[in-house]
N, C-alpha and C positions, 0 to 999 in steps of 0.2 A: 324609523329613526336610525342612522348612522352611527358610526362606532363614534365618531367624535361628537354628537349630538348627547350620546347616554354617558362619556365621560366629561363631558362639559355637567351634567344634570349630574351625575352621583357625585363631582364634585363641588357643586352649589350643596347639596346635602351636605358631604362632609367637613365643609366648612362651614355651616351653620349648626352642625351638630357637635364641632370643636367649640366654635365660641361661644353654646350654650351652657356647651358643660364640664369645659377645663379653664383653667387661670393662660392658656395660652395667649400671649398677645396680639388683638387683630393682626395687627403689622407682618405678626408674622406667620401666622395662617393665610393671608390672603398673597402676599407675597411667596410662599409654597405653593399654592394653586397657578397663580403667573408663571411658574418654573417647569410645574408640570404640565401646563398647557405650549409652551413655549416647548418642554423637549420633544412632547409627541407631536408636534407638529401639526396640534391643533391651530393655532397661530402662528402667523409669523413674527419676524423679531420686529417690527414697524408696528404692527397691532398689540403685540404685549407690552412693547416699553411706550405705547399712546398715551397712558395717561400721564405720565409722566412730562410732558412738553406741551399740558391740555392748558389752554387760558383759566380756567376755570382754577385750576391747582396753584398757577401762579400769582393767580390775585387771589386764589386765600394765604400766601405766604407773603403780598404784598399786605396785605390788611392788619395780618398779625404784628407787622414791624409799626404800622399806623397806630392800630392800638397799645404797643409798647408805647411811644412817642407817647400818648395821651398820657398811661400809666406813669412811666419814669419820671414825666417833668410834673405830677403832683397835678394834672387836672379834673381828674375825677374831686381828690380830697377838696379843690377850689371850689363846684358848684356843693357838693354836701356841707360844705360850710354854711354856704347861704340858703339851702333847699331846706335840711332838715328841721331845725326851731325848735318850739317849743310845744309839741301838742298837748290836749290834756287827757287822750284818752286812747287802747288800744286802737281802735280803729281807724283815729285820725296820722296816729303815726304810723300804721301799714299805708295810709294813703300816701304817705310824706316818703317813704319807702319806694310804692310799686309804681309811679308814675313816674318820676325820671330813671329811674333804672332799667323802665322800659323802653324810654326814650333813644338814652344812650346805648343800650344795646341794639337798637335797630341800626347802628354806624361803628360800633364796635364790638369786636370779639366779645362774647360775656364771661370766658376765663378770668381777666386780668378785671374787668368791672366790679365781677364780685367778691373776688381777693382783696380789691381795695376797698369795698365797703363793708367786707365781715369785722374788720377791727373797729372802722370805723363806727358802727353800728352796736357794735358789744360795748365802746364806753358812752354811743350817746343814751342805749339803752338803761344804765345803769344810771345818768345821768335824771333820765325824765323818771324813773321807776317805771319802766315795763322790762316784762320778760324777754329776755335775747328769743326764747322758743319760740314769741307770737311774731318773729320778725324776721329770723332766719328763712323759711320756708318760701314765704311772701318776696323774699328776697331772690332766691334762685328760681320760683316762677315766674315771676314779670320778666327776668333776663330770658327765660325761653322765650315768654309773649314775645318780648321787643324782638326776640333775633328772626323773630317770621315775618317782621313790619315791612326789611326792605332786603334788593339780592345780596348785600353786602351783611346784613344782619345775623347771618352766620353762615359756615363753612359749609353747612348740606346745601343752600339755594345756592350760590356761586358754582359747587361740584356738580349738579343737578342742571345747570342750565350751562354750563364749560360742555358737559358728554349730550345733553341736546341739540348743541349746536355742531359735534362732530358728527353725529349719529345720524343726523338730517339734514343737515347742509345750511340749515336755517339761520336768522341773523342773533336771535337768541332774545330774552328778554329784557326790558331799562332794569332798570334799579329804583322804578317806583309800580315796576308791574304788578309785583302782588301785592301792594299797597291796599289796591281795593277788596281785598276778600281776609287780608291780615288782619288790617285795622278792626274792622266790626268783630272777628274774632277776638282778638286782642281785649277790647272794651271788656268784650262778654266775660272773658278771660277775668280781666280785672275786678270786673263791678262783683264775681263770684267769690274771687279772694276776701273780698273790702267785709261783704255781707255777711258769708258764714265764718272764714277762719279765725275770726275775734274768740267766736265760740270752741270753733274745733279747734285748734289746736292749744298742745298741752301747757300749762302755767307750771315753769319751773323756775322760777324767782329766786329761789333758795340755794337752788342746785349747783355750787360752781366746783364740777370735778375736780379743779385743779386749787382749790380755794385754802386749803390748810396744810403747809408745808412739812407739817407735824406726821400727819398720818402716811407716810410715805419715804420722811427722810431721819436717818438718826445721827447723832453725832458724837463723836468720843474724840480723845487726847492720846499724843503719843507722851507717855511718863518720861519727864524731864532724867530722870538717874535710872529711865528703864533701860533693857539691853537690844531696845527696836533703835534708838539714837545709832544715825548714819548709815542703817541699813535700807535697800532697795525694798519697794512696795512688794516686792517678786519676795526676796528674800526674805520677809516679815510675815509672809504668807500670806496676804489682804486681796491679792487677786483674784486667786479662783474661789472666794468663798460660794457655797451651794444658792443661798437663800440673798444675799446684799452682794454687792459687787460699792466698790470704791467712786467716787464721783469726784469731787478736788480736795485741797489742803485748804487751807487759809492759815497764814503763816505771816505772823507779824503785822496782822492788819492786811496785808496781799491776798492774792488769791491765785493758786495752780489748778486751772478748769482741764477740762479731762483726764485725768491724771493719770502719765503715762505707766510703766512697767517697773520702767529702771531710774523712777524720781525717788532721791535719797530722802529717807525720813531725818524730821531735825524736832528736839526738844521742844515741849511746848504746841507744835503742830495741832491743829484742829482738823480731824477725819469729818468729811462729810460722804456717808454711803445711803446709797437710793434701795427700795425690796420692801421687806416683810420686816416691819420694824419687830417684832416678838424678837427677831435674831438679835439683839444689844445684849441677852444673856451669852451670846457664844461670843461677839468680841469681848466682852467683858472676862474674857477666861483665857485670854490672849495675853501671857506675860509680858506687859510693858502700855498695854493699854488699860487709860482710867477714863472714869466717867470725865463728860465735858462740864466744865461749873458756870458756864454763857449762858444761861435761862434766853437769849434771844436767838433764834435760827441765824446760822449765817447765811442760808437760800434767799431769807427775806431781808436781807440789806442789800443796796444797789454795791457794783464793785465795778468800773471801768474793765477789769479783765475778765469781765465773764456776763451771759447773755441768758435770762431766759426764754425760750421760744416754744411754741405750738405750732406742728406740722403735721396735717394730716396724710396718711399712707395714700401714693396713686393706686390705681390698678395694675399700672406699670409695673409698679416697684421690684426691684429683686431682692424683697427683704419677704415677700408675701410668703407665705407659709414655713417660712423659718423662726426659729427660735433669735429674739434680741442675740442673743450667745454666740449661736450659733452662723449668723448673719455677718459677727464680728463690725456692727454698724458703729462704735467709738474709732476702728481703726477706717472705714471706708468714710464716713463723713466728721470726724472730729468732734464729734459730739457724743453726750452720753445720756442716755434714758432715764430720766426721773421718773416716770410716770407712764402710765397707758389707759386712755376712755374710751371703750367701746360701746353704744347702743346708749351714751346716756350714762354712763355711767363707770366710773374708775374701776380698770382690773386689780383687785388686791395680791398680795400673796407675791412669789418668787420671780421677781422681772424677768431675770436670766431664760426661764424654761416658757413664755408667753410668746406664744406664736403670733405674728404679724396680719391680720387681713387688711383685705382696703378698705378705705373708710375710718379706719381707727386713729385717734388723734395723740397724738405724742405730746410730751410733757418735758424738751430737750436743754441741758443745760451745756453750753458751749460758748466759744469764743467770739467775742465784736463782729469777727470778719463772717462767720459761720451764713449769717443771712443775705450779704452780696455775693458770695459762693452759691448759695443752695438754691436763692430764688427764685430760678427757673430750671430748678433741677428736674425731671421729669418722676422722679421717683416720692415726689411732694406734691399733692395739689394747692398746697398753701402756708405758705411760712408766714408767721403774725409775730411778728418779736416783740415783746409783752413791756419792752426797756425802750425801742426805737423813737427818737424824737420826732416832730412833724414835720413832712417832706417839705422843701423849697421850693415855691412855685412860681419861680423869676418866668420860666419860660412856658407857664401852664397856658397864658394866653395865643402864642403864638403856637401852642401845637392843637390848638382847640380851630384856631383861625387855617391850619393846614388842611385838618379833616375837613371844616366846611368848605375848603375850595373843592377839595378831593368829590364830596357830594355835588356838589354846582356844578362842576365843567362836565362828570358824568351822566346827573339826571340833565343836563341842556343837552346830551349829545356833542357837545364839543370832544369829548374824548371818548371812547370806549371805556370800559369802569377796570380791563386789563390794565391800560397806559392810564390814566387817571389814578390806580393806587397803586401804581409800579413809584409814580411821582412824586406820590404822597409819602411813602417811603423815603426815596432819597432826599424827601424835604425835613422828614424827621429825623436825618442822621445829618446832613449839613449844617444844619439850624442848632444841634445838640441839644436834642428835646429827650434823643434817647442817644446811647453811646453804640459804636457799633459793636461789641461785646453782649449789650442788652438786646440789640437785634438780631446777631445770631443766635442767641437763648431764647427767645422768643418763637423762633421757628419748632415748631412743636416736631422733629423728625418721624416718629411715630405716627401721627395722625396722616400729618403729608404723607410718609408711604405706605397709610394703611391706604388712603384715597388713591393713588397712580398705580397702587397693584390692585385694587378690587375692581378700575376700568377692564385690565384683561378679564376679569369676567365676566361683565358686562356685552365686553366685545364679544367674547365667544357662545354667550348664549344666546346673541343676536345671528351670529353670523350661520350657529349649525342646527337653527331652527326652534331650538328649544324654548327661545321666546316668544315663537308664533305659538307653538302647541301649547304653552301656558296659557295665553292670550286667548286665543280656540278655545280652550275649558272653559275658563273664568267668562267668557261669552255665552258660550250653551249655561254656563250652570247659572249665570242670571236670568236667561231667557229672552237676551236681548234688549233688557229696560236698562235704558241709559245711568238711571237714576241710583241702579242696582250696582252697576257694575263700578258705579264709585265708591258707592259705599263700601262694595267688595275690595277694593283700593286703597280705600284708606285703613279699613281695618286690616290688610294686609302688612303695609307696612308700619304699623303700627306696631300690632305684634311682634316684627322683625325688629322695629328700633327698639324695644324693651326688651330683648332677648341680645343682640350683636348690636355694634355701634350706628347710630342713627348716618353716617357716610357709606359704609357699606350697605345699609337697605336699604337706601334711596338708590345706589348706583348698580345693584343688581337688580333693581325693580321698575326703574325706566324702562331699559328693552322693552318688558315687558307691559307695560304700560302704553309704551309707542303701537306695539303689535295688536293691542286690542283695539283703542282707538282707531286703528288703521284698518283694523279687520270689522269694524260694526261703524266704520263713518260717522265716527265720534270727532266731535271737536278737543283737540288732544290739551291745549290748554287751562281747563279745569279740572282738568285728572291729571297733567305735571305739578298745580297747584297744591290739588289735595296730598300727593305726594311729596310736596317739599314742606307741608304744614305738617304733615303725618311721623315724617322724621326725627321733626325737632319736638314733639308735643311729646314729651315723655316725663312724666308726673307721679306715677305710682309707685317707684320704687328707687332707694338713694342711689341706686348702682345704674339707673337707666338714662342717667345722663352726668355729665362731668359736676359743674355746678352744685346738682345735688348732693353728690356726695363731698363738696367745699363745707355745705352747711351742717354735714350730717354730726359732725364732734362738736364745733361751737358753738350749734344750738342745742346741744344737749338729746336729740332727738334718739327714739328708738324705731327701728324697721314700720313697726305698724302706724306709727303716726304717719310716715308719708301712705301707706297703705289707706290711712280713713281720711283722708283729704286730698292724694292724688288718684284715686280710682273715680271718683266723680268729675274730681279735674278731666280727666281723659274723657270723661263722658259728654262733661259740658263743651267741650275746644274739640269733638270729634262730629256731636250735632249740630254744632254752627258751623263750622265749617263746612261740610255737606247741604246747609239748608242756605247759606248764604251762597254756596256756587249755582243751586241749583234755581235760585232767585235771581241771582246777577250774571249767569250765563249761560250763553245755549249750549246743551250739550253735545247735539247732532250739528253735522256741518252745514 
């Protein structure tokens, strides 16, 4: 092997060995590897900035704008209106659940699907008496199932068959190609959920972390004849307190939400501070401040100027392992920390010094505007405004009737499924199903360039061999049985996609993929298969796929519940899969 062969291979390690064990962002790990192959002149500038102009990248960022289009004009909430009902019993409502949301994900991004059905589903839950826990989980599964139904069903099949078609010259696959080995998966998939998670998973009916406004916020009076009258919140000293921090006023029946440094205190004022309620002894010793004589919370009255919201932390985020405090997140997004539930359960004790991971659900109290600002902020995976009224669904029909043309002119072949959601796009922003502001927030940047920089790697582990010598191994060390060497496949990428993100292990693991097939006169077909099934089937743990971790604060859920119901998940959606290819297709050519 060549010098550019071994720095192509110990940089596939070092990027795998970055994103398993730092908060690094793909994005930009694999985009530092593009940089470094590009200066030493492993590639050229035509092969490192490839994926970047690949069909494949730009109809996942046409799709995204298609499924905005479906989101913004409220057609999601249209069919849940009429789909969900009335069941009488867990099981019938995970049915009522996991079968159109599989559906709709096989034609739409499952990000925005299942943002709009976590609210939706917390009040009908509450509604029917079942637990949000038996429904959240069932919910982010079936959006995996669907998004392996069809090529558009999610962003790994489209990236997956875009570097297919560069890498081979080939025409590429429909948009109902892996219909046939999905579907049967899928079922298996479903009818596994329906049967056992009624049982496994946890009943927390009780549990609502954010449910008593009491244990978390306190409230006190500035004294009318005290000497705090007309002074700054800075100057009163209520800022840096250690243990509570300031949250708004209410002032005359009004309301001052986030409350800034230098709002002048006025007679009569109502403090409301977020933390460690034990601390009302230490403002209480604050000359000028009296106890509140309201017996009713002011958090729990509605007030036009102020919003409360639940927003779970992305992985993204740049709040991750900072202190609220220290993060200074009232000053970067206008809002302030009531609250924080992690694993299931409300962190107690000193807001200010609670460090951020992902996954953790926030408890935010801020201003009207805060949720058309933030909602496609990349540093949330889900803002649920807990006041928001029901979205308007004038144009829900019309953007439902786009996506099915969008499907039709592509599965007939009329269009390439490129120019087919290139159109579908510009039909959902002329039409104003979506605004073009929602469409450009909808392009997810991050993923897009995690995907167009992890092609240079792709390319170059093709080009300096290192995908044949992979290929070579995983050949001898199955011993040449067709049947071995998929299953060596899938469990590969498998692994990869619950360790680094399911785009990047598909698109470093084609090459190699391509190179085995081609080196043991395999039918390459059912091993790009298993490998685009293998991506997205990531069950076991909240952090191994996006989705999951949407559900992981709202359902109340802790680590190990996805552990005892997604590790068999992986097991049931890894043996069908392999046993359905190896039944419905020849593996040799």
């Amino acid at each position: 092997m060549e010098w550019q062969g071994l720095l192509s291979l110990l940089l596939t390690l070092g990027a795998l060995g970055t994103l398993i064990f730092t908060r690094i962002g793909p994005h930009l790990v694999m985009t530092g590897v593009m940089v470094i192959l590009l200066v030493s002149g492993v590639l050229t500038p035509s092969e490192a900035f490839s994926g970047f102009s690949n069909s494949g990248l730009i109809t996942v960022a046409a799709m995204f704008v298609v499924a905005t289009g479906i989101h913004a004009s409220g057609g999601i909430e249209l069919i849940v209106h009429y789909l969900l009902g009335e069941p009488k019993s867990v099981r019938r409502a995970q049915i009522r659940v996991a079968l159109p949301v599989a559906l709709f994900s096989g034609f739409l991004n499952n990000t925005p699907v299942v943002a709009t059905m976590i609210p939706a589903l917390r009040a009908w839950a509450k509604r029917i008496d079942v637990p949000v826990s038996k429904l959240m989980i069932p919910l982010s599964y079936s959006a995996i199932l669907g998004g392996t139904l069809t090529l558009v069903g999610t962003s790994t099949n489209l990236v997956v068959n875009g570097q297919y078609q560069s890498m081979t010259g080939e025409a590429g696959f429909s948009l109902f190609s892996i219909t046939a080995v999905a579907l049967p998966v899928a079922i298996i998939g479903l009818v596994f959920i329906i049967v056992f998670f009624p049982r496994w998973l946890p009943d927390r009916r009780e549990k609502e972390i954010f449910g008593n406004l009491r244990e978390f916020t306190l409230e006190v009076a500035v004294a009318a004849d005290g000497p705090l009258v007309g002074k700054t919140v800075v100057q009163a000293g209520l800022r840096n307190l250690k243990r509570i921090y300031l949250v708004e006023i209410e002032r005359a029946g009004a309301i001052v939400p986030a409350v800034g440094s230098e709002e002048p205190l006025q007679a009569g004022d109502r403090l409301i501070f977020a933390g460690n309620t034990e601390a009302i002894s230490d403002l209480l010793r604050i000359k000028g401040i009296v106890a509140s004589t309201n017996g009713e919370p002011t958090l729990g009255r509605e007030h036009s100027e102020r919003r409360l919201v639940e927003a779970v932390i992305s992985p993204h985020s740049n709040c991750i392992n900072q202190t609220i405090r220290d993060s200074q997140f009232r000053e970067r997004y206008g809002a302030v920390v009531l609250a924080v539930a992690r694993n299931g359960e409300r962190v107690p004790g000193n807001l200010g010094t609670i460090k951020l991971k992902p996954g953790d659900t926030l408890l935010l109290e801020a201003r009207p505007a805060f949720v058309s600002r933030q909602q496609y902020n990349k540093d949330f995976l889900l803002i649920n405004d807990l006041q928001t009224e029901a979205p308007r669904h004038q144009r829900a029909y019309l953007a439902w009737g786009i996506l099915l043309a969008v499907v039709l002119v592509s599965a007939t072949g009329l269009l390439p499924i490129l120019h087919a959601g290139l159109l579908g796009a510009a039909a959902m922003l002329i039409t104003g199903c979506c605004s073009a502001p929602q469409a450009q927030k909808s392009l997810d940047i991050t993923v897009l360039l995690t995907i167009a920089a992890s092609f240079a790697l792709g390319v170059a582990l093709d080009k300096t061999g290192v995908a044949r010598l992979l290929g070579e191994t995983l050949v001898s060390l199955s011993g040449g049985h067709p049947w071995l060497i998929l299953l060596m496949v899938y469990i590969s990428v498998s692994l990869l996609t619950e360790s680094i993100t399911n785009n990047a292990a598909a698109i470093i693991m084609l090459p190699v993929v391509l190179e085995i097939t081609e080196k043991a006169s395999l039918n390459p077909e059912p091993y790009i298969f298993a490998l685009m099934i293998a991506a997205s089937a990531s069950f076991a743990t909240p952090l191994g796929y996006q989705t999951n971790l949407m559900v992981y604060g709202p359902g109340g859920y802790r680590f190990t519940d996805f552990l005892k119901v997604g590790a068999p998940m992986n097991a049931v959606i890894g043996i069908s899969t392999i046993v359905v290819l190896i039944l419905g297709w020849p593996l040799t050519v």
